[in-house]
C-alpha positions in Angstrom: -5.5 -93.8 24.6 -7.7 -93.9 27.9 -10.9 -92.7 28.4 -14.4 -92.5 26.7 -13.9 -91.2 23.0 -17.1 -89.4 22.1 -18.8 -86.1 20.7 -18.0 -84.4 24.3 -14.4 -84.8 24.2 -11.3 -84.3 23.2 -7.4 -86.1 22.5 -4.7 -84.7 25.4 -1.5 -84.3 24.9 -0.8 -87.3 27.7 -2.8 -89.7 25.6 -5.9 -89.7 27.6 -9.4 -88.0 26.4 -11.0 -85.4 28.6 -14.3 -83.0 28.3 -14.4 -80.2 26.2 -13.8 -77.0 28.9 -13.3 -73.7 28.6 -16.0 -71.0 27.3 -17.8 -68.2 29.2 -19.8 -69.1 31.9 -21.3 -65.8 33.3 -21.9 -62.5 31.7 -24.1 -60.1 33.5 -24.0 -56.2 33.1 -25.8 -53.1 35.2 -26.2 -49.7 35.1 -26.9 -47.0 37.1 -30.6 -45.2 36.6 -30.1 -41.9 37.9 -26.8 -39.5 38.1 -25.2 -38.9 41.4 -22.6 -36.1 42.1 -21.2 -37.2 45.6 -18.0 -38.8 46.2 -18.6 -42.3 47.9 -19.6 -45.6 47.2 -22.7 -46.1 44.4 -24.8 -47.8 47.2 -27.9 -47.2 45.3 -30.2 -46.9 41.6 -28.3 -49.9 39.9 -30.2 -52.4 37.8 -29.7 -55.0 35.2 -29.2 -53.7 31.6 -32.5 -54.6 30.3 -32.3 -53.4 26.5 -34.2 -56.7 24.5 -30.6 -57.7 23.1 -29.2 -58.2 26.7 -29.2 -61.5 28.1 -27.4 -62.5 31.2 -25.2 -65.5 31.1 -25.5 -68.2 33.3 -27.3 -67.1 37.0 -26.0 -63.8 37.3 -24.4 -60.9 39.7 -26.9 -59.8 43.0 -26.4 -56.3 44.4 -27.3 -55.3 47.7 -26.9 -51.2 48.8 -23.7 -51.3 46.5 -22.5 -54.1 47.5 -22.5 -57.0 45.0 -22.2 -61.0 45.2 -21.0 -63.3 43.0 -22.8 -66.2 42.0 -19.8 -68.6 42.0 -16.1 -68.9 42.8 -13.6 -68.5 40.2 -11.8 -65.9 38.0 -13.7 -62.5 37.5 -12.7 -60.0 34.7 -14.7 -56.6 36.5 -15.3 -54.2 33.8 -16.3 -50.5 35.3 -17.0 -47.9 32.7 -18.0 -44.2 33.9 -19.7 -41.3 32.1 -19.1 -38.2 33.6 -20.4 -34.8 33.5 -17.5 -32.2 34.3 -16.7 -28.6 34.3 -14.3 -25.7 35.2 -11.0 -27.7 34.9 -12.5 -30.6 36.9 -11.4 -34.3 37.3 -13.2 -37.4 38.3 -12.6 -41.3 39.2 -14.8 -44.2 39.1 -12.7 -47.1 41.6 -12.8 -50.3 42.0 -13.1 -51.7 45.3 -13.3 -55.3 46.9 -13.1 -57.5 50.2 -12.6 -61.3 50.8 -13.7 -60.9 54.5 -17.4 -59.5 53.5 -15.7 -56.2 55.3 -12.6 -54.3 54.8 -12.6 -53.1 51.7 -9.3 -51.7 49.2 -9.2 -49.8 46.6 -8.1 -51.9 43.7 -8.0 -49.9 40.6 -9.7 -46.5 39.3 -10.7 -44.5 36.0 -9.8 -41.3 35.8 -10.9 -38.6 33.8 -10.8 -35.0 33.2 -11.4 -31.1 31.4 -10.0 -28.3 30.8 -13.3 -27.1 29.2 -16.3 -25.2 30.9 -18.6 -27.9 30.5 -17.7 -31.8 28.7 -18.6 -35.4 28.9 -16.1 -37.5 29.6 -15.4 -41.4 29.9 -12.9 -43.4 32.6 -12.5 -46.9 32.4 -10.5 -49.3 34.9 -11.0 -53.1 35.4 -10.1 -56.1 37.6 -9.5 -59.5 37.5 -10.5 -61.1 40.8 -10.1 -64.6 42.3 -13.4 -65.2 44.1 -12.9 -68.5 46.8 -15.2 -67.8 48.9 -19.0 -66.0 47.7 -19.9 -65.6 51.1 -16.7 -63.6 52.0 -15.7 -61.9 48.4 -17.3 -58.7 47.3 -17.5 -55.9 45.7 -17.9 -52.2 45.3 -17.9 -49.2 43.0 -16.8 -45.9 44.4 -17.0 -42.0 42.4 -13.6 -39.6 43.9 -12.7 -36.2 43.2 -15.8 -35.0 42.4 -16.3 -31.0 43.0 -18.9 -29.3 42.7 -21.2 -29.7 39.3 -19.8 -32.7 38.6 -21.9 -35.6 37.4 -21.5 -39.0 37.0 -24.4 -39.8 34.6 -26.8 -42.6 35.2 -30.0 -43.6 33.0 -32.4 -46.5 32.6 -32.3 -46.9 29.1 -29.1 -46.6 28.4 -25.8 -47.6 29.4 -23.9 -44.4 30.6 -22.5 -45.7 34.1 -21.9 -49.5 33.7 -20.4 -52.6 34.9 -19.5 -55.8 33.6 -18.6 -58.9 34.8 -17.5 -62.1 33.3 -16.3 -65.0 34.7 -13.2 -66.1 32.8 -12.6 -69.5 34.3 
């Protein structure tokens, strides 16, 4: 075999020993504080989860007027998780949105949700896996649709009830 044989690394296939890889490098989660019951991008009251058994992972996400950077290139699993306050046979969505030219945006993905009932709390879900190449250039953005009126998606500060996650897989 070729290469240095020690406590950092491991037999290949080809015969040659290579570091250990792999593993989670980044993990970093926010929240909205406060609800909001327009249609449009969140562009405001995020902050990192700060509950005492949250830590970020490596250096973290950065979020400017709804816009958010990442802190390195690679492959990003973007985890969106809405809580909604609906009524009267409404429906909502919480979207995914994201750019790699720091200015057109599309709509990737979104988590839809709705009632039947005169007043209910409902979840949507969607995520993404994004390729970022470029962390000057690739963004991106959460958006609420279809809201009517007396609907609600729900923030708070110390809790997560509107969330994102992102982690980067590789």
């Amino acid at each position: 075999a070729t290469g240095t044989k020690d406590a950092t690394t491991f037999l290949r296939g080809d015969n040659t020993f290579a570091e250990a890889g792999g593993g989670i490098e980044e993990i970093d989660n926010w929240r909205i504080t406060a609800d909001t019951t327009t249609n449009g991008y969140i562009t405001a009251n995020w902050e990192r989860n700060d509950a005492n058994d949250f830590a970020v992972l490596g250096s973290g996400m950065s979020e400017s007027s709804g816009v958010w950077t990442f802190p390195s290139t690679g492959k990003w699993l973007i985890f969106a998780h809405g809580e909604h306050g609906l009524n009267n046979n409404s429906s909502a969505s919480f979207n995914i949105y994201t750019t790699i030219d720091n200015s057109t945006y599309t709509f990737r993905v979104s988590g839809a949700t709705e009632t039947s009932h005169s007043s209910s709390i409902t979840d949507s879900n969607c995520y993404y896996i994004m390729n970022v190449t470029d962390v000057s250039n690739d963004k991106v953005k959460f958006q609420t649709s279809g809201y009517s009126s007396g609907a609600t998606l729900r923030g708070n500060t110390a809790q997560n009830e509107t969330s994102v996650t992102f982690i980067k897989l590789a």
